[in-house]
N, C-alpha and C positions, 0 to 999 in steps of 0.2 A: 389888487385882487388876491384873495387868499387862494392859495393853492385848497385840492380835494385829493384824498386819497382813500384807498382801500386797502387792508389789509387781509390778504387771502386762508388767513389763519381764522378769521373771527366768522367767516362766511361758514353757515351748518354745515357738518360731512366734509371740509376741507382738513387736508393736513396737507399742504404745500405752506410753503413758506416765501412767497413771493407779493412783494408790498407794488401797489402802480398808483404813479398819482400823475394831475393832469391839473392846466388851469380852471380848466371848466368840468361840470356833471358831464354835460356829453357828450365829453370826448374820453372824461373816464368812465362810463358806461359802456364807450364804444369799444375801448382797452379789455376792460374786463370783460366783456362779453366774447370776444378773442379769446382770451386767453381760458374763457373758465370752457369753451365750447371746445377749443382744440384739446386744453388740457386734462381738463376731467369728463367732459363728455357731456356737459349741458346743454340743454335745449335753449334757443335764441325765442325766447317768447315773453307775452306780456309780465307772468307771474315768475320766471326767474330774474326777469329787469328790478321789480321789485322788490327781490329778497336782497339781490345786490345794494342798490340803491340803499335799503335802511344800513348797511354796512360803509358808507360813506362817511369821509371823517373831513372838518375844514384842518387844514393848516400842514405840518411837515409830518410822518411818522416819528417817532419814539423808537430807535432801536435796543433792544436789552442786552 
């Protein structure tokens, strides 16, 4: 199973710099939904699941 990740950089109006990745979509969904609610202040609803979601990547991050 490929890993899924997200990196918090590519997400609109982010500049944190914090990467979460998980086995599965919904357990990194359930991550990032933490994290972007504690940390930046977003709302837990259907249309930010989705903005998240298209920022989903298969396999390991790329660090620079």
């Amino acid at each position: 199973m490929a890993r899924k990740y997200i990196d918090c950089r590519e997400v609109p109006g982010s500049k944190c710099s914090v990467t979460l990745a998980a086995d599965t979509e919904e357990d990194l969904m359930e991550v990032a939904m933490l994290h972007g609610v504690k940390s930046h202040g977003m709302k837990d609803d259907a249309e930010t699941r989705k903005m998240i979601k298209k920022a989903f990547h298969t396999g390991c991050p790329k660090c620079d």
